[in-house]
N, C-alpha and C positions, 0 to 999 in steps of 0.2 A: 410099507412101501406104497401101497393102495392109497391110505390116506393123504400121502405125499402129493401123488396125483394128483388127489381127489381136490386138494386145498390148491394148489397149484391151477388147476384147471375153472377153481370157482375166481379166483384173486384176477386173472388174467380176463375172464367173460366179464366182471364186473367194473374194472379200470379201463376195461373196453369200449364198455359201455357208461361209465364216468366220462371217459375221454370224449365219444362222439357224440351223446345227445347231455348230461347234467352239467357240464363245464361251459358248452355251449349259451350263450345267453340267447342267439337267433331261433335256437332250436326247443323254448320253451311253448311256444304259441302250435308250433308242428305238430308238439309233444302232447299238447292239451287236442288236438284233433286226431291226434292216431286209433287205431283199433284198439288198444288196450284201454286207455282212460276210454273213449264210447262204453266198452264193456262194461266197463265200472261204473258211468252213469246213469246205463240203461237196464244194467241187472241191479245195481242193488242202490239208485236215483238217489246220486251222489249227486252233490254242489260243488262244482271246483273253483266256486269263489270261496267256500269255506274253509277250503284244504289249503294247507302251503303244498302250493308244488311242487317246490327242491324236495320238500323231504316226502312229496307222495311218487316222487321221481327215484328217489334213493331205494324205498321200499319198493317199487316195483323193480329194480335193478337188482337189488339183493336178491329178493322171490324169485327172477329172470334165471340168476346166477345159480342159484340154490337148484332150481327145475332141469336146466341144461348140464351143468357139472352129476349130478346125481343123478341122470339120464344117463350120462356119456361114462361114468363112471361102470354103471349096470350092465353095458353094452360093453363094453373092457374087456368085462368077466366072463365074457361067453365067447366061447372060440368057431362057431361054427354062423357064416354071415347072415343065413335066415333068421337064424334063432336071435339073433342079434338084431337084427328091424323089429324083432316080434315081441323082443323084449322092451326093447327103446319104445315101442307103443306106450308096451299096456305100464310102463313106468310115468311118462311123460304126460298123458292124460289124465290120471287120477292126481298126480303131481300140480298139473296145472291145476284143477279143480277146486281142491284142496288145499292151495295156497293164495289161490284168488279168491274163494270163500273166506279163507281167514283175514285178508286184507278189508274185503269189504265188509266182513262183521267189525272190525277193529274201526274203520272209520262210519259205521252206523250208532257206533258205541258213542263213538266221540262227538256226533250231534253234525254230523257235516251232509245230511240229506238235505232234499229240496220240501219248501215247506209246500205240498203236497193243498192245503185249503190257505187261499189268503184274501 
């Protein structure tokens, strides 16, 4: 039943977020100035002319999806509301961490940094 949930609650955040900012064609140029892609160019000095965007758009939406669903999923399971903020924390920040490290080793891999001497 949990899992049910748990898939149900990721399908919905991430066609959500299909729907209002990667479907959008107006909303790529927003997309490339918001806090997330900064984060990514200035932690791990990424080139976003080297990246396709759609699909650096998708993976950050998936990761989005993955982070908030299995946050809210954690916070479910606990019945008392303190304990429930205190969990949804210490879930949500090693979550985020952890899956934005893995994204920008994945495209440090793939050769999409800025060339740093030219």
């Amino acid at each position: 039943m949990y899992f049910i949930i748990y898939l149900i609650s990721f399908a919905i955040i991430y066609l959500f977020y299909l729907a209002t900012v990667i479907l959008q064609k107006s909303k790529i140029e927003k997309f490339k100035k918001s806090n997330q892609v900064m984060f990514f160019v200035k932690r791990f000095n990424l080139d976003l002319n080297k990246i396709n965007i759609t699909k650096f758009m998708n993976v950050i939406a998936l990761s989005n999806a993955f982070i908030i669903s299995t946050a809210f999923m954690t916070t479910y399971l606990v019945k008392n509301f303190v304990l429930q903020l205190l969990v949804g924390f210490l879930t949500l920040i090693p979550l985020l961490v952890i899956c934005y490290s893995l994204i920008g080793k994945y495209y440090i891999k793939k050769g999409c940094v800025m060339n740093e001497y030219k």
